[in-house]
C-alpha positions, -999 to +999 in steps of 0.1 A: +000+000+000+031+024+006+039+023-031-001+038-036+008+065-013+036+073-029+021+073-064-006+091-055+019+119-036+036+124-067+004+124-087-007+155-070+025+171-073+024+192-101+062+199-105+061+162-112+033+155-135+042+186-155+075+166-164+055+131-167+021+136-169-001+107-155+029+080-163+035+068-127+037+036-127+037+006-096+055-026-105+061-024-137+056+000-171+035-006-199+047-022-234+063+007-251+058+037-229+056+071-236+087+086-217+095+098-198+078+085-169+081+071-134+078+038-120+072+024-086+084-008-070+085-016-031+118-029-018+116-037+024+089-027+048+094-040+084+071-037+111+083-020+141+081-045+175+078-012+200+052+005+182+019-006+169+013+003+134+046+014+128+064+006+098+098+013+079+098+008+044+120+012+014+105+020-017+124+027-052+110+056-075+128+049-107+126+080-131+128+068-166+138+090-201+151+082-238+158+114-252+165+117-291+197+121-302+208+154-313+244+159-332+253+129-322+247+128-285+219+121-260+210+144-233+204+133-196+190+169-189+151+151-187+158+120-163+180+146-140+150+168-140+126+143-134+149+128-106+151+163-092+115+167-088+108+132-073+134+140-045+119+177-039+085+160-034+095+131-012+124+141+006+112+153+044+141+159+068+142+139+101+142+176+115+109+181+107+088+177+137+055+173+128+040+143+105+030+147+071-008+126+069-007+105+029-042+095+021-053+072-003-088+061-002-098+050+036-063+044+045-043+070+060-005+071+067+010+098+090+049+097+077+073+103+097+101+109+083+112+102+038+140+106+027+153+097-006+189+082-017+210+072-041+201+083-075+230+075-094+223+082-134+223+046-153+219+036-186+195+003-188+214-028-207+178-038-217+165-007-235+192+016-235+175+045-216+181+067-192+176+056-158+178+072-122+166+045-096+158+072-062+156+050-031+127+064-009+132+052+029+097+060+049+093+059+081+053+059+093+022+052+112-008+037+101-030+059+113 
């Protein structure tokens, strides 16, 4: 369900869905995708044994681009903006004091903390695009 909160989080974002539009995708992509686009795939989530309800999860956003070439060369301008855009949204500081509440539906999250790692720019063996996988690491409360 923390992949659905996380979609729909970046959903509502307009800074992202200016870049993507509606192509946030969980587990998987569609056969030949418009790009660029975002997908969504859960990695951990482990109950915590102190707290009822509470949960840590790791979640990776992969932002996803093939730009056309142009003189000879490919620019990885979009996927860095993309990227850019999904940490901006996500990333919460364990500073900040008061929980952020993620609805989707009837369930409710209050988060904790999110904040996002890694995001090393890759080019995919299998299709040959651009590809920045962002590790998300959540902290929250069912609520």
């Amino acid at each position: 369900m923390i992949t659905a909160m996380v979609q729909t989080k970046l959903l509502a974002t307009t800074s992202v869905t200016a870049l993507v539009s509606t192509r946030i995708y969980v587990d998987g992509m569609p056969q030949n995708p418009t790009l660029p686009a975002i997908t969504i795939h859960p990695v951990s989530g482990v109950p915590d044994k102190d707290v009822s309800k509470a949960t840590s999860a790791r979640v990776q956003v992969s932002c996803w681009s093939n730009p056309a070439v142009t003189g000879g060369l490919r620019s990885p301008a979009q996927v860095e903006t993309v990227a850019a855009a999904v940490r901006a949204v996500l990333h919460t500081p364990r500073l900040n004091t008061s929980p952020q509440r993620w609805t989707v539906g009837a369930v409710s999250y209050d988060i904790i903390t999110c904040r996002c790692t890694g995001g090393v720019r890759l080019i995919d063996p299998g299709t040959n695009w651009y590809h920045i996988p962002v590790d998300v690491l959540i902290e929250y409360n069912e609520v």
